[in-house]
C-alpha positions in Angstrom: 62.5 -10.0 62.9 61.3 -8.4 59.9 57.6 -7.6 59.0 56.2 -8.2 55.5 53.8 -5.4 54.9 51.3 -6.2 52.0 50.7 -4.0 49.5 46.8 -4.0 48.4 45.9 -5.2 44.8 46.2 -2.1 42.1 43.0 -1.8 40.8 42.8 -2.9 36.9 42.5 0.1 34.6 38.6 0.6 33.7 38.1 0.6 30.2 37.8 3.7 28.1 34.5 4.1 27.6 33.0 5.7 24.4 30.0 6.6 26.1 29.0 10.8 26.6 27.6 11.9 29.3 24.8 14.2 28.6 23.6 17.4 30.3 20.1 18.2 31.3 19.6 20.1 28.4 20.5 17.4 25.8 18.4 14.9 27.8 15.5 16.9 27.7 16.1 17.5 24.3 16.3 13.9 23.5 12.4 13.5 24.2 10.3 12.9 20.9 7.9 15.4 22.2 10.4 18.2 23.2 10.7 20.0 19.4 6.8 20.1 18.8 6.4 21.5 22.4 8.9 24.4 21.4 7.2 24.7 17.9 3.6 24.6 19.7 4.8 27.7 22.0 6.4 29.7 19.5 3.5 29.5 17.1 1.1 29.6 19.9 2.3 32.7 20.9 3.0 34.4 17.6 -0.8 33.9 16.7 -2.2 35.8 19.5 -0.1 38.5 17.8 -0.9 38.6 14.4 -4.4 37.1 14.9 -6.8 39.6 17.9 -9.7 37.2 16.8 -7.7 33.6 18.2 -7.7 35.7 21.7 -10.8 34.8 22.9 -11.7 31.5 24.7 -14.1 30.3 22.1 -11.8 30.7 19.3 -9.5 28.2 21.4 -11.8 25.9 21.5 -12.4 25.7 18.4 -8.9 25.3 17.6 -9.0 22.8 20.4 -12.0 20.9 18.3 -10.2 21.4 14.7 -7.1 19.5 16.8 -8.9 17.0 18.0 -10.7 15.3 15.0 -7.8 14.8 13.2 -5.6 14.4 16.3 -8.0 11.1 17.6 -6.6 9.2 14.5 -3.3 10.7 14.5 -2.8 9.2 18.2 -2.9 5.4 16.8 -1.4 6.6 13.3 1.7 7.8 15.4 1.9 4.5 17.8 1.5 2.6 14.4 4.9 5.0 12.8 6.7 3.6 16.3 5.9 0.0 15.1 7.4 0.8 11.9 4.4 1.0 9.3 1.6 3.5 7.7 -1.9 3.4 7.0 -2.8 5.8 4.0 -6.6 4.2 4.1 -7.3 6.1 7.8 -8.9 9.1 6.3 -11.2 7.2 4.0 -12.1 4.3 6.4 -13.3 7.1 8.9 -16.1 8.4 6.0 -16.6 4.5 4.7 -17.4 3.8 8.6 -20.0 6.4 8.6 -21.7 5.9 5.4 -21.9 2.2 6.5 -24.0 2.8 9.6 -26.5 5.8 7.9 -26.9 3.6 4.8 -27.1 0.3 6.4 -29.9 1.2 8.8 -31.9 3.8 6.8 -32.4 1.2 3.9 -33.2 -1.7 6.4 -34.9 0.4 8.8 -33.1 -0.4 11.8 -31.8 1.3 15.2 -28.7 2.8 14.2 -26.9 1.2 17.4 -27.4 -1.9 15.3 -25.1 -0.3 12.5 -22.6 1.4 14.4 -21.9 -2.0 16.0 -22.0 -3.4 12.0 -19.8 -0.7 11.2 -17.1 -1.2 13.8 -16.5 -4.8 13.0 -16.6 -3.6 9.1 -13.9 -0.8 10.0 -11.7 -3.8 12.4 -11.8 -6.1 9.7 -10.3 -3.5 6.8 -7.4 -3.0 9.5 -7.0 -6.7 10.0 -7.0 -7.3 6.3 -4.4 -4.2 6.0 -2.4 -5.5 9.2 -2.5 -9.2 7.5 -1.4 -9.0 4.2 1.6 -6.6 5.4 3.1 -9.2 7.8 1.6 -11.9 5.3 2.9 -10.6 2.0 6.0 -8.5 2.9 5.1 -5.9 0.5 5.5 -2.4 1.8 2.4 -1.0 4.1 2.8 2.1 1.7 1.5 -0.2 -1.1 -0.7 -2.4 0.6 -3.0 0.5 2.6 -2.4 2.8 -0.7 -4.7 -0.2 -2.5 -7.2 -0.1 0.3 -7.3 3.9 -0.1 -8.2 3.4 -4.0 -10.5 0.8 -3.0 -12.7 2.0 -0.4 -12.7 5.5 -1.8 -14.3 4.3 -4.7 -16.6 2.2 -2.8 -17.5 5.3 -1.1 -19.0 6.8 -4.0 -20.1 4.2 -5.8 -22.5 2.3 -3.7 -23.4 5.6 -1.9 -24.6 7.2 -5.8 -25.9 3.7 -6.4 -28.3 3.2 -3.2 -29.1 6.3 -2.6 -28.9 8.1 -5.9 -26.7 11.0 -4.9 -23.0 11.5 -3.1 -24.6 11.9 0.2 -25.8 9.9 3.4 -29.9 10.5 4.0 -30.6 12.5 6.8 -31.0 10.1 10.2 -32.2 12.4 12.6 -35.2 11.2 13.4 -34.0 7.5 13.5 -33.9 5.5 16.2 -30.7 5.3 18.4 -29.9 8.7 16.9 -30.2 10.9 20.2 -27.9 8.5 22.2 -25.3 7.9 19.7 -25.2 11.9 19.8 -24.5 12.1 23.3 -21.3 9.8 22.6 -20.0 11.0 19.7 -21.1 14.4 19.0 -22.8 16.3 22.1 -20.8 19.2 23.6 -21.3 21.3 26.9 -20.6 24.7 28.3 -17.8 25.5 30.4 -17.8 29.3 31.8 -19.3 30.1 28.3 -17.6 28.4 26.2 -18.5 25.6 24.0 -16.2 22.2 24.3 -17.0 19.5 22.1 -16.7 16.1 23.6 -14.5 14.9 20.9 -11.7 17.2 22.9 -12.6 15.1 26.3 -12.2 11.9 23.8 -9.1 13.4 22.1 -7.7 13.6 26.0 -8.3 9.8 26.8 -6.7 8.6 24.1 -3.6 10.3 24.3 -3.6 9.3 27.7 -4.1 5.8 27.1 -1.7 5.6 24.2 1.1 7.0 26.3 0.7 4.8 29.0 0.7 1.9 26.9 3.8 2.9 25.3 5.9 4.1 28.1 4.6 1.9 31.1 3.5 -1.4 29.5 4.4 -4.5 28.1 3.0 -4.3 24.5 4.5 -1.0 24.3 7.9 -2.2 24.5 6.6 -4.6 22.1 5.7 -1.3 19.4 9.6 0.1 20.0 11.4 -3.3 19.5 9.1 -4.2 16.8 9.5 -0.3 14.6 13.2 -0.4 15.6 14.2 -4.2 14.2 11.7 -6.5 13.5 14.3 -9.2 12.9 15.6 -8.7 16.6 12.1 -8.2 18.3 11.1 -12.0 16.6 14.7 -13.4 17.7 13.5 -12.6 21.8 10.3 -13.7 21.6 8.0 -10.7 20.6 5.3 -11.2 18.8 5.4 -9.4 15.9 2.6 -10.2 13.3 0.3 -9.9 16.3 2.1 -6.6 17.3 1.6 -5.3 14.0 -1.9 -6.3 13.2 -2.8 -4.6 16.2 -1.9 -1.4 15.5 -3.4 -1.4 12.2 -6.7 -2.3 13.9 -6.1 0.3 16.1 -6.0 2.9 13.5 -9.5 1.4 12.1 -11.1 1.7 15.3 -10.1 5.3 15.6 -10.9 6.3 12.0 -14.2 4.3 13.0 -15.1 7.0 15.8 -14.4 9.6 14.0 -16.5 8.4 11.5 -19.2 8.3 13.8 -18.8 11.8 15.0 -18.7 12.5 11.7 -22.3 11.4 10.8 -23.5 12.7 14.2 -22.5 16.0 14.4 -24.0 16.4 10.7 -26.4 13.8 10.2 -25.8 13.1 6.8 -22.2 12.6 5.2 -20.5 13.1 2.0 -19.2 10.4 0.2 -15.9 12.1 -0.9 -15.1 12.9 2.8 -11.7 12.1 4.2 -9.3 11.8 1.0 -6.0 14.2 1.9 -6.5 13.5 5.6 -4.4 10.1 5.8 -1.1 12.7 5.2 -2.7 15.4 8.1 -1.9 12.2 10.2 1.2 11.5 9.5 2.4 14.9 9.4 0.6 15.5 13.2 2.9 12.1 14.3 5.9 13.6 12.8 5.7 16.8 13.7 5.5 15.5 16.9 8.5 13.7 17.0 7.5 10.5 15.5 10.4 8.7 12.9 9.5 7.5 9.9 11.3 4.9 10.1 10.3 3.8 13.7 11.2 2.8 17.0 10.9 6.6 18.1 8.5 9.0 19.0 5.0 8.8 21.8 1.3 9.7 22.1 2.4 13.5 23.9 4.1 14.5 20.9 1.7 13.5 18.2 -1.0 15.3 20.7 0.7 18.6 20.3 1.6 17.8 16.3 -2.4 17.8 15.9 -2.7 20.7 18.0 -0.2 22.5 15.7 -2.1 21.6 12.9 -5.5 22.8 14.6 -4.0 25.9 15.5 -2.5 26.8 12.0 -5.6 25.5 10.1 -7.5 28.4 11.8 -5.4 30.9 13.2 -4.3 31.6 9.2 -8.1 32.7 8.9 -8.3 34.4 11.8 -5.2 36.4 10.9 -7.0 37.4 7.9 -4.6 35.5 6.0 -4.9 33.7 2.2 -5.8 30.1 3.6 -4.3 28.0 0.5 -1.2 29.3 2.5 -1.5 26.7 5.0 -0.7 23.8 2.6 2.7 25.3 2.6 3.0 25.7 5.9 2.6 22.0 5.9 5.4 21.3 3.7 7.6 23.9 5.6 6.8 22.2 9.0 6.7 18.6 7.9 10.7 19.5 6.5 11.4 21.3 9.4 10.4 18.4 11.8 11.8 15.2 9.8 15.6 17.7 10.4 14.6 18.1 14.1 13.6 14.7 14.4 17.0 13.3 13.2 19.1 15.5 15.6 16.7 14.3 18.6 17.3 10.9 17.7 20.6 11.0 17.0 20.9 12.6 20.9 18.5 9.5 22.4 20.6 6.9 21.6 23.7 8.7 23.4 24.3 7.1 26.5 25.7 8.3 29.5 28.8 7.2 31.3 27.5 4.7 34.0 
């Protein structure tokens, strides 16, 4: 009696896949944050070369201050970059925010909480406005917050000439709400020494919370799907006028603060502040790894791009060197990192074999 002996299925051939696996070296090169690290090193370390004076711990800080009030707007310019848009009015909103509160309350003779609380609403309703008419209008954000630049910079110095009768804030020292609107904005402690202003500790917490909003929330996914195709994001439900208005009121509340440390740290402001400092942050976000044309980069990278930035502004001094030098160190690393940028991108969106 025979015995019929089964033969088990052949598996089906798997399809080819077109996928690449990727070593650990290409994965860690795929994070935004990876190239401006390297940079951040190199020219970290090539400035405590050239440059004895950048040795000492107070020179650091400083460089760690220079970084930070340029790198607490740069942290909401980059997250707005991710979502696909610009703000050229940050670096003039900051001074309009501060003139606001000084002017507001010296003429009226009111606490100055009062007009920082006037201010911030003033600076939240320029983003909305931007934020609106992009998602409203269509046309470009390059256009629509290169209007608001023109117009608040000359609202700047015209109302400022034509209350106070010069280019300059009047001195609010001795006004009231002055000493504790210091303490938040502008004070600074010692640490073995050294003097740390609090803008630093500030500059920390907002990284932080920008990176955990874009890496471990909702709304953050939100920012990636909305920079990398709007059209898709709206097709799954994201909501991307709200998304986007956001982060332009996001940038206004950070050029806001800085606009308060502004006035606080000097007690009087110029009216001309700020103009130039709208392309220091987006150079710090893509330095730091951020796309221009979105759905790339995080808060870690633009952190170190401001730090670069910081470091360079000052180290060039301490080195001795011609300062107008640094504009074209700009250029040079602003080229260098849109190149970088491409190749890291390029490597992110290779998948592995699963």
């Amino acid at each position: 009696m025979s015995q019929t002996v089964k033969t088990p299925p052949t598996p089906a051939p798997s399809e080819a896949s077109n996928r690449v696996s990727l070593g650990l070296s290409n994965r860690l090169l795929a994070r935004p944050e990876i190239g401006a690290l390297v940079a951040a090193i190199v020219i970290f370390i090539f400035f405590l070369i050239v440059a004895p004076a950048f040795r000492s711990p107070g020179s650091f800080a400083t460089v760690l201050y220079q970084a930070s009030t340029i790198g607490i707007v740069a942290v909401a310019v980059g997250l707005l970059m991710v979502g696909g848009e610009f703000d050229l009015s940050a670096g003039v909103l900051a001074t309009s925010a501060g003139l606001f509160n000084a002017m507001f309350c010296y003429q009226l003779g009111l606490n100055l909480w009062v007009g920082a609380v006037l201010s911030l609403i003033f600076a939240l309703a320029v983003g909305f406005f931007n934020g609106y008419m992009v998602v409203r209008t269509g046309i470009p954000s390059f256009l629509i917050t290169l209007g608001t630049f023109f117009i608040l910079q000359g609202a700047n110095l015209g109302l400022t000439k034509l209350i106070t009768g010069a280019v300059s804030t009047p001195n609010i020292n001795r006004m009231d709400g002055y000493s504790s609107l210091k303490a938040i904005f502008s004070s600074a402690w010692e640490v073995g020494g050294i003097r740390l202003e609090i803008t630093v500790l500030w500059w920390i917490i907002f990284v932080i919370l920008a990176a955990w909003i874009l890496q471990r929330t909702k709304i953050g996914n939100w920012i990636f799907a909305v920079g990398g195709n709007a059209d898709s994001a709206r097709a799954v439900g994201v909501p991307v006028r709200k998304v986007k208005i956001g982060l332009f009121m996001t940038v206004a509340f950070m050029a806001w603060f800085v606009g308060m440390h502004l006035l606080y740290k000097f007690d009087t402001l110029q009216a001309g502040l700020g103009v130039g400092n709208e392309f220091l942050y987006i150079i710090a976000a893509v330095v730091g790894g951020t796309l221009l044309t979105g759905g790339f980069g995080n808060a870690i990278g633009v952190a170190l791009g401001a730090f670069i930035f910081g470091m360079t502004n000052l180290c060039i001094v301490y080195a001795g060197w011609d300062p107008n030098w640094f504009r074209a160190f700009l250029g040079v690393m602003l080229l260098l990192a849109v190149m970088v940028n491409m190749y890291i991108k390029k490597l992110s969106t290779t998948r592995k074999v699963g």
